[in-house]
N, C-alpha and C positions, 0 to 999 in steps of 0.2 A: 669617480662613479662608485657608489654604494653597491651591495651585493644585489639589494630590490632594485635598483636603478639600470644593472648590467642586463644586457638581453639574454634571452633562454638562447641555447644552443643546441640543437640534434647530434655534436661531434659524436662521432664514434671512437671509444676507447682505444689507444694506440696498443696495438699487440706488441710486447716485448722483439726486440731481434734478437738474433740467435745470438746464442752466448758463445765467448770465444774467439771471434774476431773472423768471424767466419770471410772469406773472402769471396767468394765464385756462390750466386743464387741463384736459382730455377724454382720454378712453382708447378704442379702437375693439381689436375682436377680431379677427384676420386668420381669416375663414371662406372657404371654398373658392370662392366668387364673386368671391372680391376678388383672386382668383393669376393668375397669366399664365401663355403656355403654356414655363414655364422652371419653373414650380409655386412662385416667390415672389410678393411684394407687387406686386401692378402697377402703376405709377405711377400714373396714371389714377383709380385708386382711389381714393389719397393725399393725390392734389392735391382732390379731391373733396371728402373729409373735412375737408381745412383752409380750402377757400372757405367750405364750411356753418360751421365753427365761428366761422372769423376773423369771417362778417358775421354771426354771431348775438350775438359779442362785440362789433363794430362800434355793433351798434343798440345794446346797454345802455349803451357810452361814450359815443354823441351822443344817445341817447334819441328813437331813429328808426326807426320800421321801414322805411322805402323808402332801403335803402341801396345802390349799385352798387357791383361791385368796379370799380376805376380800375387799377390797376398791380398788377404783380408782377413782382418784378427777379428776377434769375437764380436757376432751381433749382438746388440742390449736393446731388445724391444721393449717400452713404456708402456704406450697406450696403443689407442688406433684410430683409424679414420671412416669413416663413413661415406654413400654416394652423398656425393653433393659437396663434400670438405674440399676446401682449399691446403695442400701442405707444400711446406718451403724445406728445399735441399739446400745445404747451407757443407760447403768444402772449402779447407784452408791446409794451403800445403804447408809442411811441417817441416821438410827437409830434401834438399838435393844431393841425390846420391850421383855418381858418378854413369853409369848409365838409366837411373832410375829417377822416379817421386816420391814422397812418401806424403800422405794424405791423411786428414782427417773429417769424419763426417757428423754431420747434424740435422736430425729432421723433425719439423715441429708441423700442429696442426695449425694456420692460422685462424680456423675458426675458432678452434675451443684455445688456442694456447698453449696447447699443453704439446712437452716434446714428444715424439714419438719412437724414436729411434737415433741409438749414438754406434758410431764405429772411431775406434781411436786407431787403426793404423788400415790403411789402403795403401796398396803398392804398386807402379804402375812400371814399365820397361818399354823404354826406347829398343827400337829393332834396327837394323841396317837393311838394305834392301834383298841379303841373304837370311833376315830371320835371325842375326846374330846380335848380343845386345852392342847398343851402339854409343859411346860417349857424347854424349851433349855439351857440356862445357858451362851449364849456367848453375847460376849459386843462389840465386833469390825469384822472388814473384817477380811476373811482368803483366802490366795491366793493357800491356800493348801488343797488336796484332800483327808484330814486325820479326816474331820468331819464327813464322811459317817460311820456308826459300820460296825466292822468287817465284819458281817454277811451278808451287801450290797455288800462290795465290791470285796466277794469271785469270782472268773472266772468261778469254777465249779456247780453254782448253778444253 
């Protein structure tokens, strides 16, 4: 089929994925609560969104729900987001410490492309049921939801 021959197409241009190999994504809608008064993304909001997802990712890598954040090294805001933006949280763990995660973040807009905001180290600690850090025992990512004990992931409880 010749270029005049092929049919037109409405595709929509594929947005780049995050860079880095990001593992763990979420998507949040920028709604009118979440703007400042400059009417974009308010940080605040942001960081909001990536502590809820990083420790919900945290728990299924150490198979923990009492997890604390411990660290978070330098925010590096880009750009911003507007009402109406779609943006993608994009988290890849970096390293298993002994009772800890260590994490990295990525957040772009997918409307415009463009990234928004990077974090190169988030820290997260496994707790014991006194609040004490607890040894987990894993060394790599798991894409499986078989690290929570039995006892979390009962239905009837």
């Amino acid at each position: 089929m010749t270029d005049e021959q092929a049919p037109a197409t409405n595709a929509i241009p594929a947005v780049p994925s995050l860079e880095d190999g990001m593992n763990f994504h979420t998507r949040k809608w920028v709604r009118p609560e979440d703007l400042n008064a400059n009417g974009t993304l308010f940080g605040g909001s942001l960081l909001r969104w990536i502590d809820d997802e990083a420790v919900v990712y945290a728990m299924i890598q150490l198979g923990n729900q009492r997890i604390v954040t411990k660290y978070i090294s330098e925010i590096n805001f880009r750009s911003s987001a507007v009402q109406g933006d779609i943006i993608e949280i994009g988290l890849k763990a970096t390293h298993f410490g002994r009772t800890s995660i260590t994490m990295s973040c990525r957040v772009r807009n997918i409307i415009t492309s463009e990234p928004i905001l990077t974090i190169d180290t988030i820290v997260f600690v496994g707790l014991d049921e006194f609040g004490r850090p607890k040894p987990h025992g894993f060394t790599d990512v798991t894409f499986d939801r078989d690290r929570f004990p039995e006892g979390l992931r009962n239905p009837g409880r």
